[in-house]
N, C-alpha and C positions, 0 to 999 in steps of 0.2 A: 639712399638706403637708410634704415632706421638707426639710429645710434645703439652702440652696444650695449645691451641691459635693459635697451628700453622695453624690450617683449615683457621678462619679466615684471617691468615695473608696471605696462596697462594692465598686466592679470592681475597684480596686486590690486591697481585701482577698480577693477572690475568686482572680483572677488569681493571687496568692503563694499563695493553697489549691491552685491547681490547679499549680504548679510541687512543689508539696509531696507532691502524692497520687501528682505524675510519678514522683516521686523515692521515694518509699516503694512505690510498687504496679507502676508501670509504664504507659505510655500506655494500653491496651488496656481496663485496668482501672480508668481514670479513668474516672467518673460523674458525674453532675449531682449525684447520692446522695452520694457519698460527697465531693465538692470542697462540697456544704453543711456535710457533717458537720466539716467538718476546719475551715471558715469559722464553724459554729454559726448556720447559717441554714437556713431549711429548699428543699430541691430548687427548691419554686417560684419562690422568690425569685431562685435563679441562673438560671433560666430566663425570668425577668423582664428581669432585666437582658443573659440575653445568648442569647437563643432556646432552643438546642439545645445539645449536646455539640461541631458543625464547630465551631458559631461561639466559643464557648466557648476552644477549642483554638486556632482562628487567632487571637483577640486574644492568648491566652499567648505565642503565636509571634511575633506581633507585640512584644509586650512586650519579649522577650529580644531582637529584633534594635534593637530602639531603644536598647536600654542596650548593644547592641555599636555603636551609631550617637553613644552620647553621649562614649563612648570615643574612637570618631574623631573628634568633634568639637573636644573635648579635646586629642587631638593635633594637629590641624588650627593650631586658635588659641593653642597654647602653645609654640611650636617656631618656628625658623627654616625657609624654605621650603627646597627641595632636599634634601641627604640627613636633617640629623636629623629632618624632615619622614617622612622613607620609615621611618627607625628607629623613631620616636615612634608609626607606625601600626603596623609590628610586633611593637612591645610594647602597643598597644591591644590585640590582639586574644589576649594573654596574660596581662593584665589580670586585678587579684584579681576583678574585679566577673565575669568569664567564666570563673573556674577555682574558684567552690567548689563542692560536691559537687553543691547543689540545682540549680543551673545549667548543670553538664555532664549531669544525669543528662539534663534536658529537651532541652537541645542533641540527644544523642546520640536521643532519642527521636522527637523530630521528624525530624531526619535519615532515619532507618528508615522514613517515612511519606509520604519528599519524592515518591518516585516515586511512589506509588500514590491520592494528595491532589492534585488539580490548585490546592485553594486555598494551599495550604501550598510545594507548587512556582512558587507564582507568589510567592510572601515570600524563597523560596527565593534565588529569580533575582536578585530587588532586593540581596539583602545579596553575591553572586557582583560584580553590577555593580558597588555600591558601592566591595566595598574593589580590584575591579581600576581603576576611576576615580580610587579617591584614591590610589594607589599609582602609577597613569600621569602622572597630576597631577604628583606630587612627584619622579617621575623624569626629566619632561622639563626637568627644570631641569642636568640632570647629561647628558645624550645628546639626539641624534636620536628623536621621537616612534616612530617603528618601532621603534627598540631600548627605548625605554622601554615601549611594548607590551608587548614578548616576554618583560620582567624583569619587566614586574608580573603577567603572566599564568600566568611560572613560579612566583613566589615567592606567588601565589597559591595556588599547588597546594601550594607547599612549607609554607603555613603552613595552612589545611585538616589536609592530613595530620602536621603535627608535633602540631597541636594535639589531634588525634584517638586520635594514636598516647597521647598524654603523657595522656590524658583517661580507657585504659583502664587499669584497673590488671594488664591482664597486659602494659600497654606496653614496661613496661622501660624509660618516658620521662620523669622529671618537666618538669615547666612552664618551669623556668629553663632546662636542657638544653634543651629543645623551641626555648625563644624565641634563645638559644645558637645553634643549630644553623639557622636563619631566616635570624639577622644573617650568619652565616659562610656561607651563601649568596648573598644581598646581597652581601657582599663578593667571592667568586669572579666573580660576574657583571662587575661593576663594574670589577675586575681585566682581564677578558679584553677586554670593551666598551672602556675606556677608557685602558688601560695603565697604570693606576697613577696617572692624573691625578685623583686627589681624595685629601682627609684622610678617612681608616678611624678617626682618632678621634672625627671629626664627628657 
């Protein structure tokens, strides 16, 4: 019998095969064949543990928004509530753990797939809700619930596309500039919301 835990642990080393074969080969070209080869197990065995190639793909998916979940958690219980609460979740989400290559490449890759995967559009959503919840969260500390909607809904879009832009390399963006350019949004808003009633070094 296999020792205790160890299921978990080949999905683990499976999962980093298949963020690895994302990133060398491309979604399209990822296989049960070749996430063995890169693991050093043979096809069956990944099919063992995780059916087919969907399922295979939405737990990787799953994977990566967890570790953008462990990020916000992180900034959740390490900050003061209200603004550096809102800062600490915009530098989660630009975070070394979501900006190296292996993990933008998959990022970027799933993303191309969201529309056309209803499993993967539904992982999708959850991580959309997410950071506009903890971004609502942490602004009704500073405005009105409605204006704190509206600023976590923007600055959701704002960090999406910074982080996207900064992620390709013909962006013309790196990651500090991107996470830069979030905060100095956050502050415009904040500005015109509140007239200046808060600390911007907060």
């Amino acid at each position: 019998m296999p020792k205790k835990g160890m299921e978990a642990i080949r999905q683990r080393q499976l999962i980093e095969a298949t963020l690895q074969v994302i990133h060398d080969q491309g979604l399209q070209a990822t296989t049960l064949s070749r996430v063995g080869q890169r693991a050093g197990i043979s096809p069956g065995l990944v099919a063992h543990y995780f059916g087919d190639k969907g399922h295979l793909l939405a737990a990787t998916y799953l994977h990566l928004v967890r570790s953008l979940e462990e990020e916000y958690r992180k900034a959740r219980s390490g900050t003061a509530t209200g603004l550096p609460r809102v800062r600490a979740i915009i530098n989660a989400n630009f975070a070394a753990s979501q900006s190296d290559e292996v993990t933008v490449s998959s990022w970027l890759s799933f993303y191309a797939q969201v529309n056309h995967v209803p499993r993967l559009a539904r992982i999708q959503r959850v991580v959309t809700r997410r950071l506009r919840s903890n971004l609502t969260h942490a602004l009704s500390v500073l405005m009105p619930r409605d204006h704190a909607l509206h600023v976590a809904e923007g600055l959701g879009v704002m960090i999406d596309g910074l982080w996207l832009r900064a992620s390709l390399r013909t962006g013309g963006l790196d990651v500090d500039a991107a996470r830069a350019m979030a905060h100095d949004y956050l502050d415009s808003q904040l500005q015109m919301l509140t007239g200046g009633r808060y600390d911007q070094s907060a």
